[in-house]
C-alpha positions in Angstrom: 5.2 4.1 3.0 3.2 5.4 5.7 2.5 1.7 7.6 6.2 1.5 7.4 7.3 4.5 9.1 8.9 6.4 5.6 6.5 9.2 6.2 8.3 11.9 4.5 8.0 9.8 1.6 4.5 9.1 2.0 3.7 12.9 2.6 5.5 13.6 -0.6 4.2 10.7 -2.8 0.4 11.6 -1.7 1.2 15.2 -2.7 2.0 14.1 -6.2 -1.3 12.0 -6.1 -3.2 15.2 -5.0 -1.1 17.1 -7.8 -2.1 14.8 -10.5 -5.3 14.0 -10.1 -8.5 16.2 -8.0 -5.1 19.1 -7.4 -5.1 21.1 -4.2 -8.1 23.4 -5.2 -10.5 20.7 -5.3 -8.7 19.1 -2.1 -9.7 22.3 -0.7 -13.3 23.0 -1.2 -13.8 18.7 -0.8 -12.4 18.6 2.5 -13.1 22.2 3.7 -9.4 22.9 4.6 -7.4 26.1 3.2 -5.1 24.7 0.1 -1.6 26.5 1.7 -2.6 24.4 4.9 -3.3 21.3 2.8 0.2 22.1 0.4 2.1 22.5 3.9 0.8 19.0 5.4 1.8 17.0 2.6 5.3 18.3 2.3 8.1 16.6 3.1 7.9 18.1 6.9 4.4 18.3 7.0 2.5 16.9 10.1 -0.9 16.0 9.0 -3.2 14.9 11.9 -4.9 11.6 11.9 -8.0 13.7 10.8 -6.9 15.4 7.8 -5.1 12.3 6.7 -8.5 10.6 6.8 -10.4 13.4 4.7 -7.7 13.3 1.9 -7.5 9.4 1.6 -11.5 9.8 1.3 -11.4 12.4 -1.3 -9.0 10.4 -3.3 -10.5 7.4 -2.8 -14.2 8.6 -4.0 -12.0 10.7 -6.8 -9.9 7.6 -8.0 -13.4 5.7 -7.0 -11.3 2.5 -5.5 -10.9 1.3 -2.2 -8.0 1.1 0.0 -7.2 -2.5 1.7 -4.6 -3.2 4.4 -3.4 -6.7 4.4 -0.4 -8.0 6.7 2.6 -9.6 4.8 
């Protein structure tokens, strides 16, 4: 979603991720960020910078312990 410009989606989908897995608590104290700050990026309007965006895919990916590949279609 994100690579192809549906980034509301994105926000939202990675919210649910956050929600059903480590939840915004443990987002929180793993990336150091306040939880309402962290809620408010991954809405649907949010506007998460390329660093915060970086923190969270780390925390999930450690969390989910997979890795995340890019590959052109």
């Amino acid at each position: 979603m994100f690579l192809n410009g549906d980034l509301a989606t994105a926000r939202v989908i990675l919210r649910e991720l956050v929600n059903a897995t480590i939840g915004f608590a443990g987002l929180a104290v793993a990336t150091e960020r306040p939880s309402k700050s962290l809620h408010r990026m991954l809405s649907a309007t949010g506007n998460p910078g390329m660093d915060n965006l970086a923190a969270i895919f780390d925390v999930l990916r450690r969390n989910l312990q997979v890795d995340i590949e890019v590959r052109a279609a």
